[in-house]
C-alpha positions as CSV (number, residue, x, y, z in Angstrom):
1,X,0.0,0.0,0.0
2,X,1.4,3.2,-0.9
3,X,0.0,6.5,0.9
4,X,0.2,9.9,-1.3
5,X,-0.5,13.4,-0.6
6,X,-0.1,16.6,-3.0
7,X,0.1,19.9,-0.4
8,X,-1.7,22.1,-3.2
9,X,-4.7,19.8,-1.6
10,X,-4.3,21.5,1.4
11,X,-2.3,24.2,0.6
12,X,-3.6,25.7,-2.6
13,X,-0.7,26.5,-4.6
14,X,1.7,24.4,-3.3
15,X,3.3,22.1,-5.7
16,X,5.1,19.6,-3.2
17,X,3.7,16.0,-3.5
18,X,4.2,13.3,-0.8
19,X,4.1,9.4,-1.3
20,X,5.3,7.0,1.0
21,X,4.6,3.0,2.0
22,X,4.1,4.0,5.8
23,X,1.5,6.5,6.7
24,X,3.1,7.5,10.0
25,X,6.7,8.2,7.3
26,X,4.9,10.4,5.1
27,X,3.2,12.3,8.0
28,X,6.8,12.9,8.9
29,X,7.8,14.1,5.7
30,X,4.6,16.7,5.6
31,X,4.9,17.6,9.2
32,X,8.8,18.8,7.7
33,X,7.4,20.3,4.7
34,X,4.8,22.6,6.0
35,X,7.7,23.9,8.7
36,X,10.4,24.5,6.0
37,X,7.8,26.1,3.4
38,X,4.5,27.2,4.9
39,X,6.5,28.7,8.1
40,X,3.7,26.0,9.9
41,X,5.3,25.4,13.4
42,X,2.5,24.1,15.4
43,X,0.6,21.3,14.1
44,X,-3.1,22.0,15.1
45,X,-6.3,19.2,15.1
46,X,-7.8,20.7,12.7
47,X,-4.7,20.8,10.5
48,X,-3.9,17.2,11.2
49,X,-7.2,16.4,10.5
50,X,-7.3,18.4,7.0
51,X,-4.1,16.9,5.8
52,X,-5.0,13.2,6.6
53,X,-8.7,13.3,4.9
54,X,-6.6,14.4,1.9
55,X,-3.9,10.9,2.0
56,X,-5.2,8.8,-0.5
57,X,-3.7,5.3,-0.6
58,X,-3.4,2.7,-3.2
């Protein structure tokens, strides 16, 4: 199973896509992403929540 995410889903604008084999991994590689790029520090419920209805997996 392989876990995707493009941040322009919850980012509009963003070009950055995200695909990993382990959910958990990829959430790691977002969390990073939205420090370095978006300046987003804190990761709130509602933005964990927004981000993960947008992983789709195949």
């Amino acid at each position: 199973m392989t876990f995707r995410l493009a941040c322009g889903d919850v980012m509009p604008g963003c070009t950055a896509h995200f695909e990993h084999a382990d959910r958990d991994q990829l959430m790691t590689q977002v969390v990073a992403h939205a420090a370095a790029d978006h300046g987003i520090t804190t990761i709130t419920p509602e933005i964990a929540e927004a981000v993960g209805a947008r992983i789709q997996h195949t």
